[in-house]
N, C-alpha and C positions, 0 to 999 in steps of 0.2 A: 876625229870624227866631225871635226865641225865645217870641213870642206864638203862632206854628206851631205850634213844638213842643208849648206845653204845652196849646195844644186837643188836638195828636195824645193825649198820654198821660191827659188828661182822658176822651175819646171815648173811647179802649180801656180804660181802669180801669173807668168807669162799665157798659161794656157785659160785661167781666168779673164784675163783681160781681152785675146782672140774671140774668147766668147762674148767677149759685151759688158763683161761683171763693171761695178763701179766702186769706189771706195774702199778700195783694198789697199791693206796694210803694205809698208814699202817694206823689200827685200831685206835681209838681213845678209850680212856679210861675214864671212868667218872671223873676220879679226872681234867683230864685235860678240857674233856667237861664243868663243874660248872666251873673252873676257867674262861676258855674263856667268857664262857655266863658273868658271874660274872661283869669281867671285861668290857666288851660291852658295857653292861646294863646302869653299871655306866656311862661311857664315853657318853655314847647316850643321856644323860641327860646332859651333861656341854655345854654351849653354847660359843664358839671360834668365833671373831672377829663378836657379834651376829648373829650368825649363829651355827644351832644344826650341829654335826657332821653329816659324811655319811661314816659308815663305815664298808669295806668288809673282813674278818679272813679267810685264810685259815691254817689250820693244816695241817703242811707237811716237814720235813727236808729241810734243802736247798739244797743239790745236786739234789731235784727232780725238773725238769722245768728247765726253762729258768729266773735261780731268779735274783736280783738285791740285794746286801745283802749289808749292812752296815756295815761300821768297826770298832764297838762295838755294841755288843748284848745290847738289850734296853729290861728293863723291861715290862714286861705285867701290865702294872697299868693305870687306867683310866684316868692319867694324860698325859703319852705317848701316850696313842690311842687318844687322845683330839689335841696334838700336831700333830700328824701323820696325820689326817683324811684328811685335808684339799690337801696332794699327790696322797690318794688314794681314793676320790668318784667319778672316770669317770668310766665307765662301763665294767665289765672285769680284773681290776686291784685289787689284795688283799694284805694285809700284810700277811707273810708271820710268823707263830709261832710253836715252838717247845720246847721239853722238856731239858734240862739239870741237871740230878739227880733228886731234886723232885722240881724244877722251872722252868716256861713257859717263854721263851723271843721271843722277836719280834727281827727278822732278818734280815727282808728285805722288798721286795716287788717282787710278780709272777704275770704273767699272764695265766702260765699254770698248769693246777689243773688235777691230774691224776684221773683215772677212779676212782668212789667212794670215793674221796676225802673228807672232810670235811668240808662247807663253812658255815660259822654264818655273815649272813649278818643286819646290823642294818638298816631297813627299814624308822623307825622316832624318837624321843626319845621314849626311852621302848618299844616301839618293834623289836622284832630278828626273824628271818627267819632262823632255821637250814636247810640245805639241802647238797645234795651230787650229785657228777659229774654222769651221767648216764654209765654206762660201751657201752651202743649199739650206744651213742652219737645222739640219737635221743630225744628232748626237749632241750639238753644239759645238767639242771638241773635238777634234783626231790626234793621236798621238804620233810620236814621230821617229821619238828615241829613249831609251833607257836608261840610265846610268846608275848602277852602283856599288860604291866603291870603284876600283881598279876595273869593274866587269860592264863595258859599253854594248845594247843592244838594238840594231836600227829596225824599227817596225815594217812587216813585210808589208804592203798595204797591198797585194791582192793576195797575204794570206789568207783572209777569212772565207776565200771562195774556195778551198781545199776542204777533204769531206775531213782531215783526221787535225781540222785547227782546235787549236786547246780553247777550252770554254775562257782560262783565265787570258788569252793572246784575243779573246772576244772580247772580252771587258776593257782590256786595253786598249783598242781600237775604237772603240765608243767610250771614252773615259768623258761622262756627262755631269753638268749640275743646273743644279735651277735657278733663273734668274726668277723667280715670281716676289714680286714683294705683295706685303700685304700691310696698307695701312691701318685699317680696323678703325674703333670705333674708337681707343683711347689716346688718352692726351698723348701725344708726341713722345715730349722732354720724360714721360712717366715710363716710357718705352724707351727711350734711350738708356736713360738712368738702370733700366731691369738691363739692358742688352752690357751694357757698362761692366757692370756687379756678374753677368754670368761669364762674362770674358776674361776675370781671376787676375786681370793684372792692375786694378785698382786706377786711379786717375780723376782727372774734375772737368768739368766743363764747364767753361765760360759764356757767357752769353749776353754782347755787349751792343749796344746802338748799332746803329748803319750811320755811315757820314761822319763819321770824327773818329779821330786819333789821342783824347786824351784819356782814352780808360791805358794806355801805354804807359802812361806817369804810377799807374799799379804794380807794372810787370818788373820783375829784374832783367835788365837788358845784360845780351842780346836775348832774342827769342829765337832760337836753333830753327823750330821748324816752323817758324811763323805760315802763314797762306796766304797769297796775293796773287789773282784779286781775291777776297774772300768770297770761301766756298757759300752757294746760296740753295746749295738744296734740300739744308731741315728748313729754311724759313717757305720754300716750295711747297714742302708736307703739311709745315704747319696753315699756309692759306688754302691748300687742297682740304684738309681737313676743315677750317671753316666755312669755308663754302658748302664742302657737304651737308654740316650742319645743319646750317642755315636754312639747304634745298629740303630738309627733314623738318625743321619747323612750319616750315610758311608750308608742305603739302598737312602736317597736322592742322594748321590752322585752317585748310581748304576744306579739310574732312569737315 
């Protein structure tokens, strides 16, 4: 099926782009499409610290988004995505994969998926969700295809305009989530630390200068999943958050 697919997202790019669209996610190709699935599949089946993975792919370079990228490229093997899952099953967050010559690695991790992107989402063991960014951003997602187990289903996409389509083949056609964050009114790191502890797989956070390299003399080398550049956007929240602050002081002190 994964020659399906990448007519499907061939057909919608190209017809996106006749219209004007900008910024849209590059084709995916079938040899890459079976690898991803491939790899998923498997990983969606290993169970890590008793627990099956939950895990979200997107295909996309890393200069596209707002990525978080690691500083070595990690193989696509069902071992890595096994290791990985456990950073990225909260909602909205993907590993990030792409090709170098004729191998797929994992990069990093995005949160922003350009129009008609490609997302293979693992729902439960052996089952995957293909779908792709909507370009009018309306559902957010559209699905594309089914899998599980042994049982492939390619989404009709002008099924839903039949009077006898199944409310659940509805739901799946508008398979949606919300991007809203909300930073609120409290410390950051006191929100992280809560977001941490409810995500059951325990862990620490570090939190070192900017500009130097010798909090490394701390660490056991190697660091598998190091990030470079480093990611800067709790230090983002945290200056959004003081400024807010701040604009909350100085109108108390106007009153």
């Amino acid at each position: 099926m994964a020659a399906t697919v990448e007519a499907h997202f061939a057909r919608h790019i190209a017809e996106a782009r006749d219209n004007g669209e900008e910024e849209l996610a590059p084709p995916p190709n079938a040899d890459a499409i079976e690898a991803i699935i491939d790899a998923t599949f498997w990983a969606s089946l290993r169970p890590e610290e008793g627990r099956f993975p939950k895990i979200s792919i997107a295909y996309l370079p890393p200069e596209m988004g707002q990525p978080l990228m690691f500083e070595r490229k990690l193989p696509l093997t069902p071992a890595v995505l096994t290791k990985l899952a456990p950073a990225v099953e909260r909602p909205n967050i993907h590993l990030g994969v792409w090709g170098e010559g004729d191998e797929l690695y994992v990069w990093g991790a995005t949160r922003v998926i350009p129009s008609l992107g490609l997302v293979l989402e693992d729902i439960e063991p052996g089952w995957l969700v293909i779908k792709h960014r909507r370009v009018d951003g309306i559902g957010k997602f559209a699905n594309v295809a089914v899998l599980k187990g042994d049982e492939v289903k390619v989404i009709d996409e002008a099924g839903t305009s039949l009077p006898d389509c199944p409310e659940l083949l509805k739901a799946l056609l508008a398979f949606t989530s919300s991007d809203e964050e909300d930073d609120g009114g409290v410390n950051i790191l006191v929100q992280l630390a809560a977001s941490m502890r409810a995500h059951g797989h325990g862990g620490s956070l570090l939190v070192v200068p900017s500009g130097t390299d010798t909090w490394h003399d701390s660490i056991v080398q190697p660091i598998l999943y190091s990030i470079v550049p480093p990611f800067s956007r709790l230090a983002d929240l945290l200056r959004r958050q003081q400024v807010g602050h701040l604009e909350i002081l100085l109108r108390r002190i106007g009153h």
